[in-house]
BAMAR-610917 format. One record per residue (C-alpha): residue in one letter; y, z, x. Coordinates in nm, 3 decimals, decimal comma. Last residue first. Layout:
% BAMAR-610917
{site A {Y Z X}}
...
END
This chain:
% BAMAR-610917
{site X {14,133 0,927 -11,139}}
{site X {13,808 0,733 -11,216}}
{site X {13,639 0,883 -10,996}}
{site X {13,664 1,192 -11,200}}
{site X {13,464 1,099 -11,463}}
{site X {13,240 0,935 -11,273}}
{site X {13,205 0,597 -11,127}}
{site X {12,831 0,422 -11,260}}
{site X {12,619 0,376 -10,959}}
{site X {12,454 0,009 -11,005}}
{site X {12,111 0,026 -11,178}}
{site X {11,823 -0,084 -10,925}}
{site X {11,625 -0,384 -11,060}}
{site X {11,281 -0,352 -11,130}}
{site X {11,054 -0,397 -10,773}}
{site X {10,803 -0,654 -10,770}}
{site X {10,461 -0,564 -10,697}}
{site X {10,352 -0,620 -10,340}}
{site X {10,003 -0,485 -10,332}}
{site X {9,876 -0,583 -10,675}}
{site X {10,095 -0,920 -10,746}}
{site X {10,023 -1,076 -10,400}}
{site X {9,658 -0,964 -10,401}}
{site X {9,652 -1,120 -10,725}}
{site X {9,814 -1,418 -10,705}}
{site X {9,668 -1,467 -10,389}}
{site X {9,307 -1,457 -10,615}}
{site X {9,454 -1,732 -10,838}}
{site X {9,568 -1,969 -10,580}}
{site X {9,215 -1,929 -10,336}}
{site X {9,037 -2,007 -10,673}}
{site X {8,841 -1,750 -10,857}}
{site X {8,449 -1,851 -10,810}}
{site X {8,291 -1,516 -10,907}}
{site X {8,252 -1,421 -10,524}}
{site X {8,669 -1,505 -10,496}}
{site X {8,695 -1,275 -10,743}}
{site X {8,479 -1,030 -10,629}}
{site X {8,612 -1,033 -10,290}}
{site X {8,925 -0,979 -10,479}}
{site X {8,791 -0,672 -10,590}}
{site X {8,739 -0,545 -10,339}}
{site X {9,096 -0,597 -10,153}}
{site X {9,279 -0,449 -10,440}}
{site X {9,097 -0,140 -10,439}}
{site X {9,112 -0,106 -10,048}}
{site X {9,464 -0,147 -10,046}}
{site X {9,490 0,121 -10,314}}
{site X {9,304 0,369 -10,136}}
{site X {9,501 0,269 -9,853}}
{site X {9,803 0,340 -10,037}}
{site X {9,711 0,684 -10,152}}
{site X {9,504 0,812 -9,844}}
{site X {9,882 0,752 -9,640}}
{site X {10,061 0,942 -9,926}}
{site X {9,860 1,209 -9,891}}
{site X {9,878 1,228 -9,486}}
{site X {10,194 1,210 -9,521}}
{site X {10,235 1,498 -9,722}}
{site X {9,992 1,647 -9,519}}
{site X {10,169 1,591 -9,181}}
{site X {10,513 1,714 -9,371}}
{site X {10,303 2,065 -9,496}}
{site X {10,234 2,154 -9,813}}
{site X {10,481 2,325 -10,070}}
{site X {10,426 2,036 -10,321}}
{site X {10,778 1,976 -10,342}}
{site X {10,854 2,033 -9,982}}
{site X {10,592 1,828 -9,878}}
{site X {10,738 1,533 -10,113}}
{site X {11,101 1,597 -9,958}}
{site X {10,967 1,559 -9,651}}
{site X {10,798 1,255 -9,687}}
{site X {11,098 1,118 -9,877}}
{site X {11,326 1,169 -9,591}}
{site X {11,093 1,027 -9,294}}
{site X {11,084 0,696 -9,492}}
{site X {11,487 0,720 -9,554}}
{site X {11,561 0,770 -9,185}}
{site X {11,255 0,824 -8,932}}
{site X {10,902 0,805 -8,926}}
{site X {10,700 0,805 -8,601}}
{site X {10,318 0,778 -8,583}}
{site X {10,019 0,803 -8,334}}
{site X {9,710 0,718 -8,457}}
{site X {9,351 0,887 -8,478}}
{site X {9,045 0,712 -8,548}}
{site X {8,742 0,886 -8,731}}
{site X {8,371 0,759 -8,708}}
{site X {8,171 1,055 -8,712}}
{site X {8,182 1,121 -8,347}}
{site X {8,564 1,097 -8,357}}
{site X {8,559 1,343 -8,634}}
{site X {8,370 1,568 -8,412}}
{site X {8,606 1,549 -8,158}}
{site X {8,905 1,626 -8,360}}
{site X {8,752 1,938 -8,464}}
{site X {8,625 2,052 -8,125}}
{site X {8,973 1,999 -7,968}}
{site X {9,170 2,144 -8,307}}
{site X {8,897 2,460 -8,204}}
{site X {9,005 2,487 -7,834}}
{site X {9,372 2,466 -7,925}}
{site X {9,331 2,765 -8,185}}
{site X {9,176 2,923 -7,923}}
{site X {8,800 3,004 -7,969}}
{site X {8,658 3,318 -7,971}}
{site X {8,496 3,453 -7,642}}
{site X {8,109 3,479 -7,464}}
{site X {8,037 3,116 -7,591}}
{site X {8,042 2,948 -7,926}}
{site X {8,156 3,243 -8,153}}
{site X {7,983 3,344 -8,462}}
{site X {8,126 3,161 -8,797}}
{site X {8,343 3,342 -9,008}}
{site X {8,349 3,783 -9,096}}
{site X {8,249 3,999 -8,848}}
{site X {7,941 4,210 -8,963}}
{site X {7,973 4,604 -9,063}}
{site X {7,894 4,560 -9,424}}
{site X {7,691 4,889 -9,436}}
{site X {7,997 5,127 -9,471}}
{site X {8,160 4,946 -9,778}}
{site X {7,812 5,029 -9,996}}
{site X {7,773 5,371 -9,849}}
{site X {8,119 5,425 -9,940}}
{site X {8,042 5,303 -10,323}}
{site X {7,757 5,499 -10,327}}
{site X {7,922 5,805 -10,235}}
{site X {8,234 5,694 -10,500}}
{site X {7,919 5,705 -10,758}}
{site X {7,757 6,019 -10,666}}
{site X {8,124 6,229 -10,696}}
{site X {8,151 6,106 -11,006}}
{site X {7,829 6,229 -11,140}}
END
């Protein structure tokens, strides 16, 4: 009986010949630069905008650090943060069109957009000297 099942099992493994993904476009597989080509191109034909863009110092820093901590990559990192605050942006910007829709004054919705994007920063605590700074 044993010997029946590991059979079956081999005939099982044996049939599944096919190569695994999507079937080539063309006589040859794609290069990884060929498919990045085809992927960027279809998000341009969907819509999507690419930019160029340079961090450095503190800002390049704390990307870094945040792809190390989530053990991604620095262009996803950013790319995280980026969808963060422009998710926000949008948030705030919507719904002061509803304000202003509802009647809010020009004041009150400034206040808002001022308060919601651009919140004030809490005061940073001065370094306290260590123990032995103080020697």
């Amino acid at each position: 009986m044993f010997c029946g099942i590991v059979k079956a099992m081999n005939e099982q493994n044996n049939t599944s010949s096919k190569k695994r993904g999507p079937k080539p476009i063309g006589d040859a597989p794609m290069t990884g630069a060929e498919r990045q080509r085809r992927r960027r191109e279809q998000l341009r034909a969907g819509g999507a905008k690419g930019f160029l863009l340079e961090l450095e110092g503190l800002h390049l820093q704390y990307v870094e650090a945040l792809a190390q901590s989530q053990n991604i990559s620095t262009a996803a990192a950013l790319r995280l943060l980026l969808d963060r605050a422009l998710d926000q942006f949008v948030g705030v910007m919507r719904r002061s069109e509803r304000m202003l829709d509802n009647g809010a004054s020009d004041e009150k919705n400034a206040k808002f957009v001022r308060d919601h994007l651009f919140p004030e920063l809490p005061l940073m605590e001065e370094k306290r000297p260590q123990a032995n700074d103080a020697e």
